[in-house]
N, C-alpha and C positions, 0 to 999 in steps of 0.2 A: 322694587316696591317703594311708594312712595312712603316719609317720614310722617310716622305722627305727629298733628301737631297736639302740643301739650298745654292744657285748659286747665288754671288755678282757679279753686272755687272755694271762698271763705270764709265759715259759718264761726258763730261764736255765741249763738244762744238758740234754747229750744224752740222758739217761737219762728227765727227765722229758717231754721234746718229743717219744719215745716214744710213751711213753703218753696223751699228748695228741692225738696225732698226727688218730686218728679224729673227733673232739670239734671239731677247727678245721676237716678238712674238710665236717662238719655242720655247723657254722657257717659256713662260706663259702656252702654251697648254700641256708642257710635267706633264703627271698625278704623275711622279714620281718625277719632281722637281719643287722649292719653288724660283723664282725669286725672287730677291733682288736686288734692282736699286736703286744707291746712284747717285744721281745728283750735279753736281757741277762747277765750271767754270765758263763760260760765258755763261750757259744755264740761271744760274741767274742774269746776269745786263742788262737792259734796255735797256744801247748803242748797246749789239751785240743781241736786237731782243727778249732779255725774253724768250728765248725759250722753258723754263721748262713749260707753257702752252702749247704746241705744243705737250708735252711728254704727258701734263696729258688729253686734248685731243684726243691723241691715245689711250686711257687707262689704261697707264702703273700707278700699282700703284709704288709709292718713297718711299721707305723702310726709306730712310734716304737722307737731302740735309745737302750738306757740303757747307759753306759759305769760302770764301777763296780767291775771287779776290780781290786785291784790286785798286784803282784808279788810281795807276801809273804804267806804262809800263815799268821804267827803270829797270836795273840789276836788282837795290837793289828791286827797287816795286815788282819785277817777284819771287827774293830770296826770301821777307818775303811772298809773298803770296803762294811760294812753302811748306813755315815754317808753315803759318796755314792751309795748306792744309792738311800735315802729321798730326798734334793734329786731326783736322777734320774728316781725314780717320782712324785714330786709335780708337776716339770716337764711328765710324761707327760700325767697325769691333766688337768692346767689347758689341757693343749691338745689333747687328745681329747676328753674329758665324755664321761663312757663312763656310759651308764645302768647296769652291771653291772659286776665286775671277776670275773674267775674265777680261781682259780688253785688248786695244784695241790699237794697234800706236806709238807713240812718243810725247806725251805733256805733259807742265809739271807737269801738273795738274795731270797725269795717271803714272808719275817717283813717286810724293806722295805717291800711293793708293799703288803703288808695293811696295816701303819701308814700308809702314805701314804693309802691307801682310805678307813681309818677319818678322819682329820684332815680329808679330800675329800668326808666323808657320802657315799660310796659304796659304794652295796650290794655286798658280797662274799660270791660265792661258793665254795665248799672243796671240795677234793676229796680223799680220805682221810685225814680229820682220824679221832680214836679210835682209831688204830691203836698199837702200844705200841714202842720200841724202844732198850731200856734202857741200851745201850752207846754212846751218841751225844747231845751235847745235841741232834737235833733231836728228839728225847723231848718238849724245853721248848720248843722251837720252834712242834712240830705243836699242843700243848694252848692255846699265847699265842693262836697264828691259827682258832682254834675258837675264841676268847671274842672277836672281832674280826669273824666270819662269822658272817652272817642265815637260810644257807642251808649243808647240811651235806651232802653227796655221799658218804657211805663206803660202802667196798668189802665190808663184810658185818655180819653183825646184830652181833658182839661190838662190834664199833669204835663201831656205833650204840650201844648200852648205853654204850660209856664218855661219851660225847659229850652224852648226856642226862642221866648221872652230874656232867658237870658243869655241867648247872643250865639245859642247851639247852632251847628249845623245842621239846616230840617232834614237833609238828606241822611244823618245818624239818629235819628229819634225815629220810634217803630213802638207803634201801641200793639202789647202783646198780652194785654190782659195781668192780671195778678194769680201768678203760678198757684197757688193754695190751692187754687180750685179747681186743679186738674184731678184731687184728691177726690172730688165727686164721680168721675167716670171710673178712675183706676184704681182708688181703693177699697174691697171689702168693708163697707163698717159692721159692727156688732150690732145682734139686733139687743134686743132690752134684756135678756135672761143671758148671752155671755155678757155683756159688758159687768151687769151684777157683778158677775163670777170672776172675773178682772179686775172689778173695782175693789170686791170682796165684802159691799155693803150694797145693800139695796138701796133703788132710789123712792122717790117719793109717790106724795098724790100727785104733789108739784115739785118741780125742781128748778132750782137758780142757778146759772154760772157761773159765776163773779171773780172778775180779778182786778185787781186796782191798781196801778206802776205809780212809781214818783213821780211828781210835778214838776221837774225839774226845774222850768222857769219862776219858779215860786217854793224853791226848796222849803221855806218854813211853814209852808200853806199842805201840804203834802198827809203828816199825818191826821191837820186838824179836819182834813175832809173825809180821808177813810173812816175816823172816827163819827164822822157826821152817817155816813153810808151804814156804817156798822150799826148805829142807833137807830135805823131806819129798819134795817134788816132784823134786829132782835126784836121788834112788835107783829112779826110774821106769825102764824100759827105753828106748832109743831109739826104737823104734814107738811109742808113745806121744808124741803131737804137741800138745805146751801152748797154747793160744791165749790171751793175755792181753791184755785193757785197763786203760790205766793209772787210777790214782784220780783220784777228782773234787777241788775246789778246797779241801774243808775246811782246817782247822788242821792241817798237818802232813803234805798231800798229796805235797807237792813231793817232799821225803825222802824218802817209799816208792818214789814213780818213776824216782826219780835210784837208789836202792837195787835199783830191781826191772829198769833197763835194764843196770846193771853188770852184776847175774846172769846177764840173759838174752846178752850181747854171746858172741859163739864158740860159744851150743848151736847146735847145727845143727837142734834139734825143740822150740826157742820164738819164738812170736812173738809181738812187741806191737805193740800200736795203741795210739794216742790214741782214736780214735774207729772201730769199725766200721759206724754209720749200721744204723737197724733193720732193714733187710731183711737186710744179712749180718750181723748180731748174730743174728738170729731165727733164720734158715737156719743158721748154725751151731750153735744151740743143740738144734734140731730133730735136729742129725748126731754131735751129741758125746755122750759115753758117761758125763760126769757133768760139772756147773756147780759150783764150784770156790769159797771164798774169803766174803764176808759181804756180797753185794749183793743188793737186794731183789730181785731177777729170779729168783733163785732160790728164791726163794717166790711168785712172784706169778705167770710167766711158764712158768717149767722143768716146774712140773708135770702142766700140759695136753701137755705134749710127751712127760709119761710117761719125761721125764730123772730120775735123781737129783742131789741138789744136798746137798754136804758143806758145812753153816755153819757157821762159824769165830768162835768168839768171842762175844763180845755184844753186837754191835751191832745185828744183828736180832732178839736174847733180849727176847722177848713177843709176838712177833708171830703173827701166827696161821698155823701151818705144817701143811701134809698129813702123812703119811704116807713120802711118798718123799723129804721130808729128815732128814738126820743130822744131829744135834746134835753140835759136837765142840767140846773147848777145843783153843787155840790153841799146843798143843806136837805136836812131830815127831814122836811118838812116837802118839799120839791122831789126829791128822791122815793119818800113812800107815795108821792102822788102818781111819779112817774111807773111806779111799780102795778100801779091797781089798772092804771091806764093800759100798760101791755097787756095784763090780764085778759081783755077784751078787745084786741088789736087781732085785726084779721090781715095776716103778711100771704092769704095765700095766691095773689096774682102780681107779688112783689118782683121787681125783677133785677136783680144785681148789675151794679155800672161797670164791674171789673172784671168784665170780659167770661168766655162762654166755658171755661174748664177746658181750655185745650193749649195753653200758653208753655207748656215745656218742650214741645216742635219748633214752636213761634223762635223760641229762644235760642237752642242750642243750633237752629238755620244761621239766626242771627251771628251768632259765636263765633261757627264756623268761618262763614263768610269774612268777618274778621280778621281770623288767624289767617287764612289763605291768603287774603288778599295784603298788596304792598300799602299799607296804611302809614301817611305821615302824622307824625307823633304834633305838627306845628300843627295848632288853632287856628282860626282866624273868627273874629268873634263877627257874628252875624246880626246886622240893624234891622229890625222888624220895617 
């Protein structure tokens, strides 16, 4: 019988475990490969939700958790917690031997697990590398882990074009769409009376999604614009039902959250989460009347749901958007306008650029092909 090969696959926040989510359970069913899920990030702190129950709920068994956050959000907190991230992900790798690493984005938790790969001579796979997102270092993040990855996963032709622009081998680049969306075929969502009952609050006449992350590029600009968003949002009527999650771990996360629970404390039509887990993230974005704030869901995800998605700022300024989103900077003034304008946006012959909801075959074809085959680890960087 031949050996499995053995596939590491490396999540370290809810958003990306997401969109992973289809991609691991193809790899748990394929007979010829050996899943290997290292967990790590914010799947394990409290504040953003504990999520690694979420994973082990699903089933997935954890080959290996990398502990690695640590409590402060500044540079230096983000630098040493990138510093144990890499011991953690090298630990991982010397006691799994994973014929492949896969992983996922731009964080920085997933810049570790590719150094540790590269130092390990293991082949690494990527999965939307090329994409552009000029208000964030992980701008510099996502382009490092492209020069680091053998094999190139992106979610549509532009991304490919940049990825070959910088020196890829076209014949490792493979437009497979963006995984998220395979959530449209293969998951149940709730219709509006479970989700309620999930949520444990009713929703609205209208409802809003809204999530906000750090600026990272503009760390000091960070809260003064939620706070812009939030002054925008508090002139809404009371039917109107906010539903908020909090930001992720970057630089300067904490501060928004601590800022955006003060706000929300006495409304009686906001609510936040840490974590909605994606079936009630999904469902409710399927049921709200517009997606809120500067998270890539609202490009990648909102569209096929035929929602509108108001982006705020520049943190996803590049990236490749439909139709049914609004560009807005990030004052009150721009932001309630941007809001009354969805009101009245008709998304329903929108059609999403990131590919057809069927990209977790795409991928784990890809993977495999990888692991079997005699891949050399040398580059050679290719001239357009």
């Amino acid at each position: 019988m031949t050996e499995r090969k053995k596939i590491a696959v490396v999540t370290g926040s809810r958003a990306e475990y997401g969109l992973l989510y289809w991609v691991l359970r193809d790899l748990q069913a394929a007979p010829d490969l050996e899943l290997q899920l290292i967990v790590t990030g914010m799947h394990m702190a409290p504040e953003f939700g504990m999520t690694v129950r979420q994973i082990e709920q699903d089933g997935f068994p954890i080959a290996r958790r990398v502990e690695m956050l640590l409590s402060s959000d500044t540079p230096g907190g983000v630098a040493k917690s990138m510093a144990l991230g890499l011991i953690g992900m090298s630990d991982a790798i010397e006691s799994c031997r994973p014929d492949v690493m896969l992983v996922l984005g731009d964080r920085f938790e997933i810049l570790a697990a590719a150094q540790a790969a590269m130092l390990h001579n293991v082949p690494l796979a990527h999965i939307a590398g090329g994409d552009t997102t000029e208000g964030a270092f992980d701008e510099s993040i996502r382009h490092a882990i492209t020069k680091m990855a053998h094999l190139h996963l992106v979610t549509n032709e532009l991304s490919a074009r940049r990825v070959r622009q910088l020196g890829e081998d076209p014949a490792s680049v493979q437009v497979v769409g963006s995984p998220g969306l395979d959530h449209l075929h293969r998951l149940p969502l709730l219709d509006r009376a479970a989700l309620e009952a999930a949520l444990g609050v009713a929703l609205g006449q209208r409802n809003l999604l809204v999530t906000f992350h750090p600026v990272t590029l503009e760390p000091e600009e960070g809260v003064r614009q939620q706070e812009e968003l939030l002054t925008a949002l508090a002139t809404l009527p009371l039917d109107t039902v906010i539903w908020c999650t909090r930001p992720n771990a970057d630089t300067g996360g904490r501060s928004l959250a601590q800022a955006l629970d003060q706000w929300a404390a006495g409304r009686v039509n906001v609510h936040v989460f840490s974590s909605l887990g994606q079936l009630r993230y999904l469902s409710l974005m399927a049921c709200v009347n517009a997606v809120v704030g500067n998270s890539s869901s609202g490009l990648y995800e909102a569209p096929s749901f035929k929602v509108p998605t108001v982006n705020i700022g520049d943190r996803q300024r590049g990236r490749t958007a439909p139709d049914s989103v609004i560009q807005c900077e990030p004052e009150r003034g721009a932001i309630a306008a941007a809001l009354e304008q969805a009101r009245s946006m008709d998304c329903s012959a929108v059609l999403n650029p990131y590919g057809d909801g069927h990209s977790a075959p795409r991928i784990v074809a890809a993977v495999r092909a990888l692991a079997t085959a005699n891949t050399s680890l040398k580059k050679t960087f290719h001239l357009l």
